[in-house]
C-alpha positions in Angstrom: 33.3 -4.0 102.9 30.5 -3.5 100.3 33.8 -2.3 97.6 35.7 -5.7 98.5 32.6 -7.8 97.3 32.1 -5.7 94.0 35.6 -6.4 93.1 35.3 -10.1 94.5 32.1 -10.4 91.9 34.2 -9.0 89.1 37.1 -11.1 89.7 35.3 -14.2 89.9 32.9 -13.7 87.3 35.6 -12.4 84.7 37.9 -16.1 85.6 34.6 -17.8 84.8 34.4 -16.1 81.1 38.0 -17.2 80.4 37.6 -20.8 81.6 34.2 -20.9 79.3 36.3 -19.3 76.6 39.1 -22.1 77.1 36.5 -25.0 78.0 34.3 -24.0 74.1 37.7 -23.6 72.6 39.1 -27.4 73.9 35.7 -28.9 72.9 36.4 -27.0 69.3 39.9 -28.8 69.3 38.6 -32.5 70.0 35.9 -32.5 67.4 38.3 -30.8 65.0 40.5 -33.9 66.0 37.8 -36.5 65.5 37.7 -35.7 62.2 40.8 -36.3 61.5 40.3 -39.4 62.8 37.6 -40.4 60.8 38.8 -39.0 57.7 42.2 -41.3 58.4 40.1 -44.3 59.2 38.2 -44.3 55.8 42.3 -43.5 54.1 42.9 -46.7 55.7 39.7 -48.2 55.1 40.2 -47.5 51.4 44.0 -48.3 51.0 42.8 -51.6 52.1 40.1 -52.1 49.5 42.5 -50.8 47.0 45.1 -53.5 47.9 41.8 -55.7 46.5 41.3 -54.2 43.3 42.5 -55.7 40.7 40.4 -54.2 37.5 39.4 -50.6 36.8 35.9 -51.5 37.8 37.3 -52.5 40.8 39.1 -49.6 41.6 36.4 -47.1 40.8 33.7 -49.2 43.0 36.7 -48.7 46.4 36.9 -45.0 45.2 33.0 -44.1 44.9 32.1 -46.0 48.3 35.5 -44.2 49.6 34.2 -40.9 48.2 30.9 -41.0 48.9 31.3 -42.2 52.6 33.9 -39.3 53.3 32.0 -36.3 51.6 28.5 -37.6 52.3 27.4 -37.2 48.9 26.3 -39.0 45.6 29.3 -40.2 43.8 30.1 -42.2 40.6 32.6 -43.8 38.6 32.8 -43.1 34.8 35.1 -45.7 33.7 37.3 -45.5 30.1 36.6 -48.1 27.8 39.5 -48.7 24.8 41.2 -45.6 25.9 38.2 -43.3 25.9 35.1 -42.5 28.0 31.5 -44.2 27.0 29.3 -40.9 25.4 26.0 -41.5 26.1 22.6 -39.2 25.6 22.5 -36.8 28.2 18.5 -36.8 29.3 18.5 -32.8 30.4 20.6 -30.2 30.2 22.0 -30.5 33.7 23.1 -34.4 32.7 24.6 -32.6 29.6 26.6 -29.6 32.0 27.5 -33.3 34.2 29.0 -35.0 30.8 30.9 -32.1 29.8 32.7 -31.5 33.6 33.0 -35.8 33.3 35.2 -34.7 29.6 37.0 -32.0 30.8 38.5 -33.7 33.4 39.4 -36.8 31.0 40.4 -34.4 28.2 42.6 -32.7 30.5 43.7 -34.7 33.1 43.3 -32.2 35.1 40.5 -31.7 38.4 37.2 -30.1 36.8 33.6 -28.7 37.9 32.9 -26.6 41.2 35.8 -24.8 42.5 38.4 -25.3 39.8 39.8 -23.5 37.2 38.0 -26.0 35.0 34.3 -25.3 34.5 34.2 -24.2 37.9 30.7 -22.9 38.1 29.3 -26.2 37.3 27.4 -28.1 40.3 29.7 -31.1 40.1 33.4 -31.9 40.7 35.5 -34.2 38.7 38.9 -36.0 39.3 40.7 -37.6 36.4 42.5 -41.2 37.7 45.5 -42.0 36.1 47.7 -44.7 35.9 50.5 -43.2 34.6 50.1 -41.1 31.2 46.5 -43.5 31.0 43.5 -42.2 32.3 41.0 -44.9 33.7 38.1 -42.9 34.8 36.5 -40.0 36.2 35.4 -40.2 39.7 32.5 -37.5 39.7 30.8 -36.3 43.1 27.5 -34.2 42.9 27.2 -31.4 45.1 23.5 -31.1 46.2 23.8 -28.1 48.5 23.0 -24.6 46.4 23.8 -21.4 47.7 22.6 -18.1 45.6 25.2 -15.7 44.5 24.1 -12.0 44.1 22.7 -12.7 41.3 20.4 -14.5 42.0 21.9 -17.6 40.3 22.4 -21.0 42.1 26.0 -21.9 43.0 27.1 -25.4 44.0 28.4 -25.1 47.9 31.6 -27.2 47.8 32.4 -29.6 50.7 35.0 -28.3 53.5 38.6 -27.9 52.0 39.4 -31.0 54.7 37.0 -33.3 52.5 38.3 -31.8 48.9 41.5 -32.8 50.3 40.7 -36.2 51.5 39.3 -36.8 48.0 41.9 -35.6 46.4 44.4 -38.2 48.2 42.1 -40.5 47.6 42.3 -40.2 43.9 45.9 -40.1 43.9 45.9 -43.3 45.6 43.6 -45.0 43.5 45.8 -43.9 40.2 49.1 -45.3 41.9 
């Protein structure tokens, strides 16, 4: 009957919805799980180049190209030279609000920049590396991406908490 093939057409169509549903959700799963694979290849990747370093410089070239290759953005090293950081003249303001995150985090010894408690509406993000109670460097990270608040005033878009993360091993790594 003409009722049977209604509910037939219901039946069918609403199984199809779920197995989408499942199918989007299992596709969401893997790439979630790739990753995580790729963000423990470059761990590996750069617990062997760290096995390598033997000098500050060293270290803080294994943690940029570590950085820089998990985040996808511009990183640098700002190494300490006889127990203090280089100062040099910033060339704008923005190098300037860059050099003072780059201090804070030395200073401190403490994460500084985007997101923290630390300057945290600056447009970069700093991590102190330590060896022990010495501080080597800064590795710095500059985040391009701007989003606007409702003020109308640019705010640095941090990279995914997975990626902060990462980083953040990766600097604990580097200072062990």
């Amino acid at each position: 009957t003409e009722t049977h093939h209604y509910v037939t057409f219901i039946v069918i169509l609403l199984m199809g919805l779920v197995v989408s549903e499942l199918a989007a959700r299992l596709h969401r799963q893997a790439a979630m799980a790739e990753g995580r694979a790729q963000r423990n290849q470059a761990l590996m990747q750069f617990a062997q180049r760290l096995l390598l370093a033997r000098t500050p410089q060293a270290i803080g070239k294994a943690l940029v190209d570590a950085a820089q290759e998990v985040s996808g953005r511009a990183c640098w090293w700002c190494e300490a030279q006889a127990g203090k950081l280089p100062e040099a003249e910033p060339a704008s303001p923005a190098a300037a609000a860059h050099a003072a995150v780059v201090q804070a985090a030395w200073q401190q010894a403490t994460e500084a920049g985007a997101g923290t408690a630390v300057l945290g509406d600056a447009s970069v993000r700093c991590w102190p590396i330590a060896a022990g109670p010495q501080v080597l460097g800064v590795l710095g990270m500059s985040l391009h991406t701007t989003l606007r608040s409702q003020s109308g005033r640019g705010i640095a878009a941090l990279p995914p908490v997975e990626d902060l993360q990462l980083l953040a091993a990766l600097a604990d790594q580097a200072a062990g």
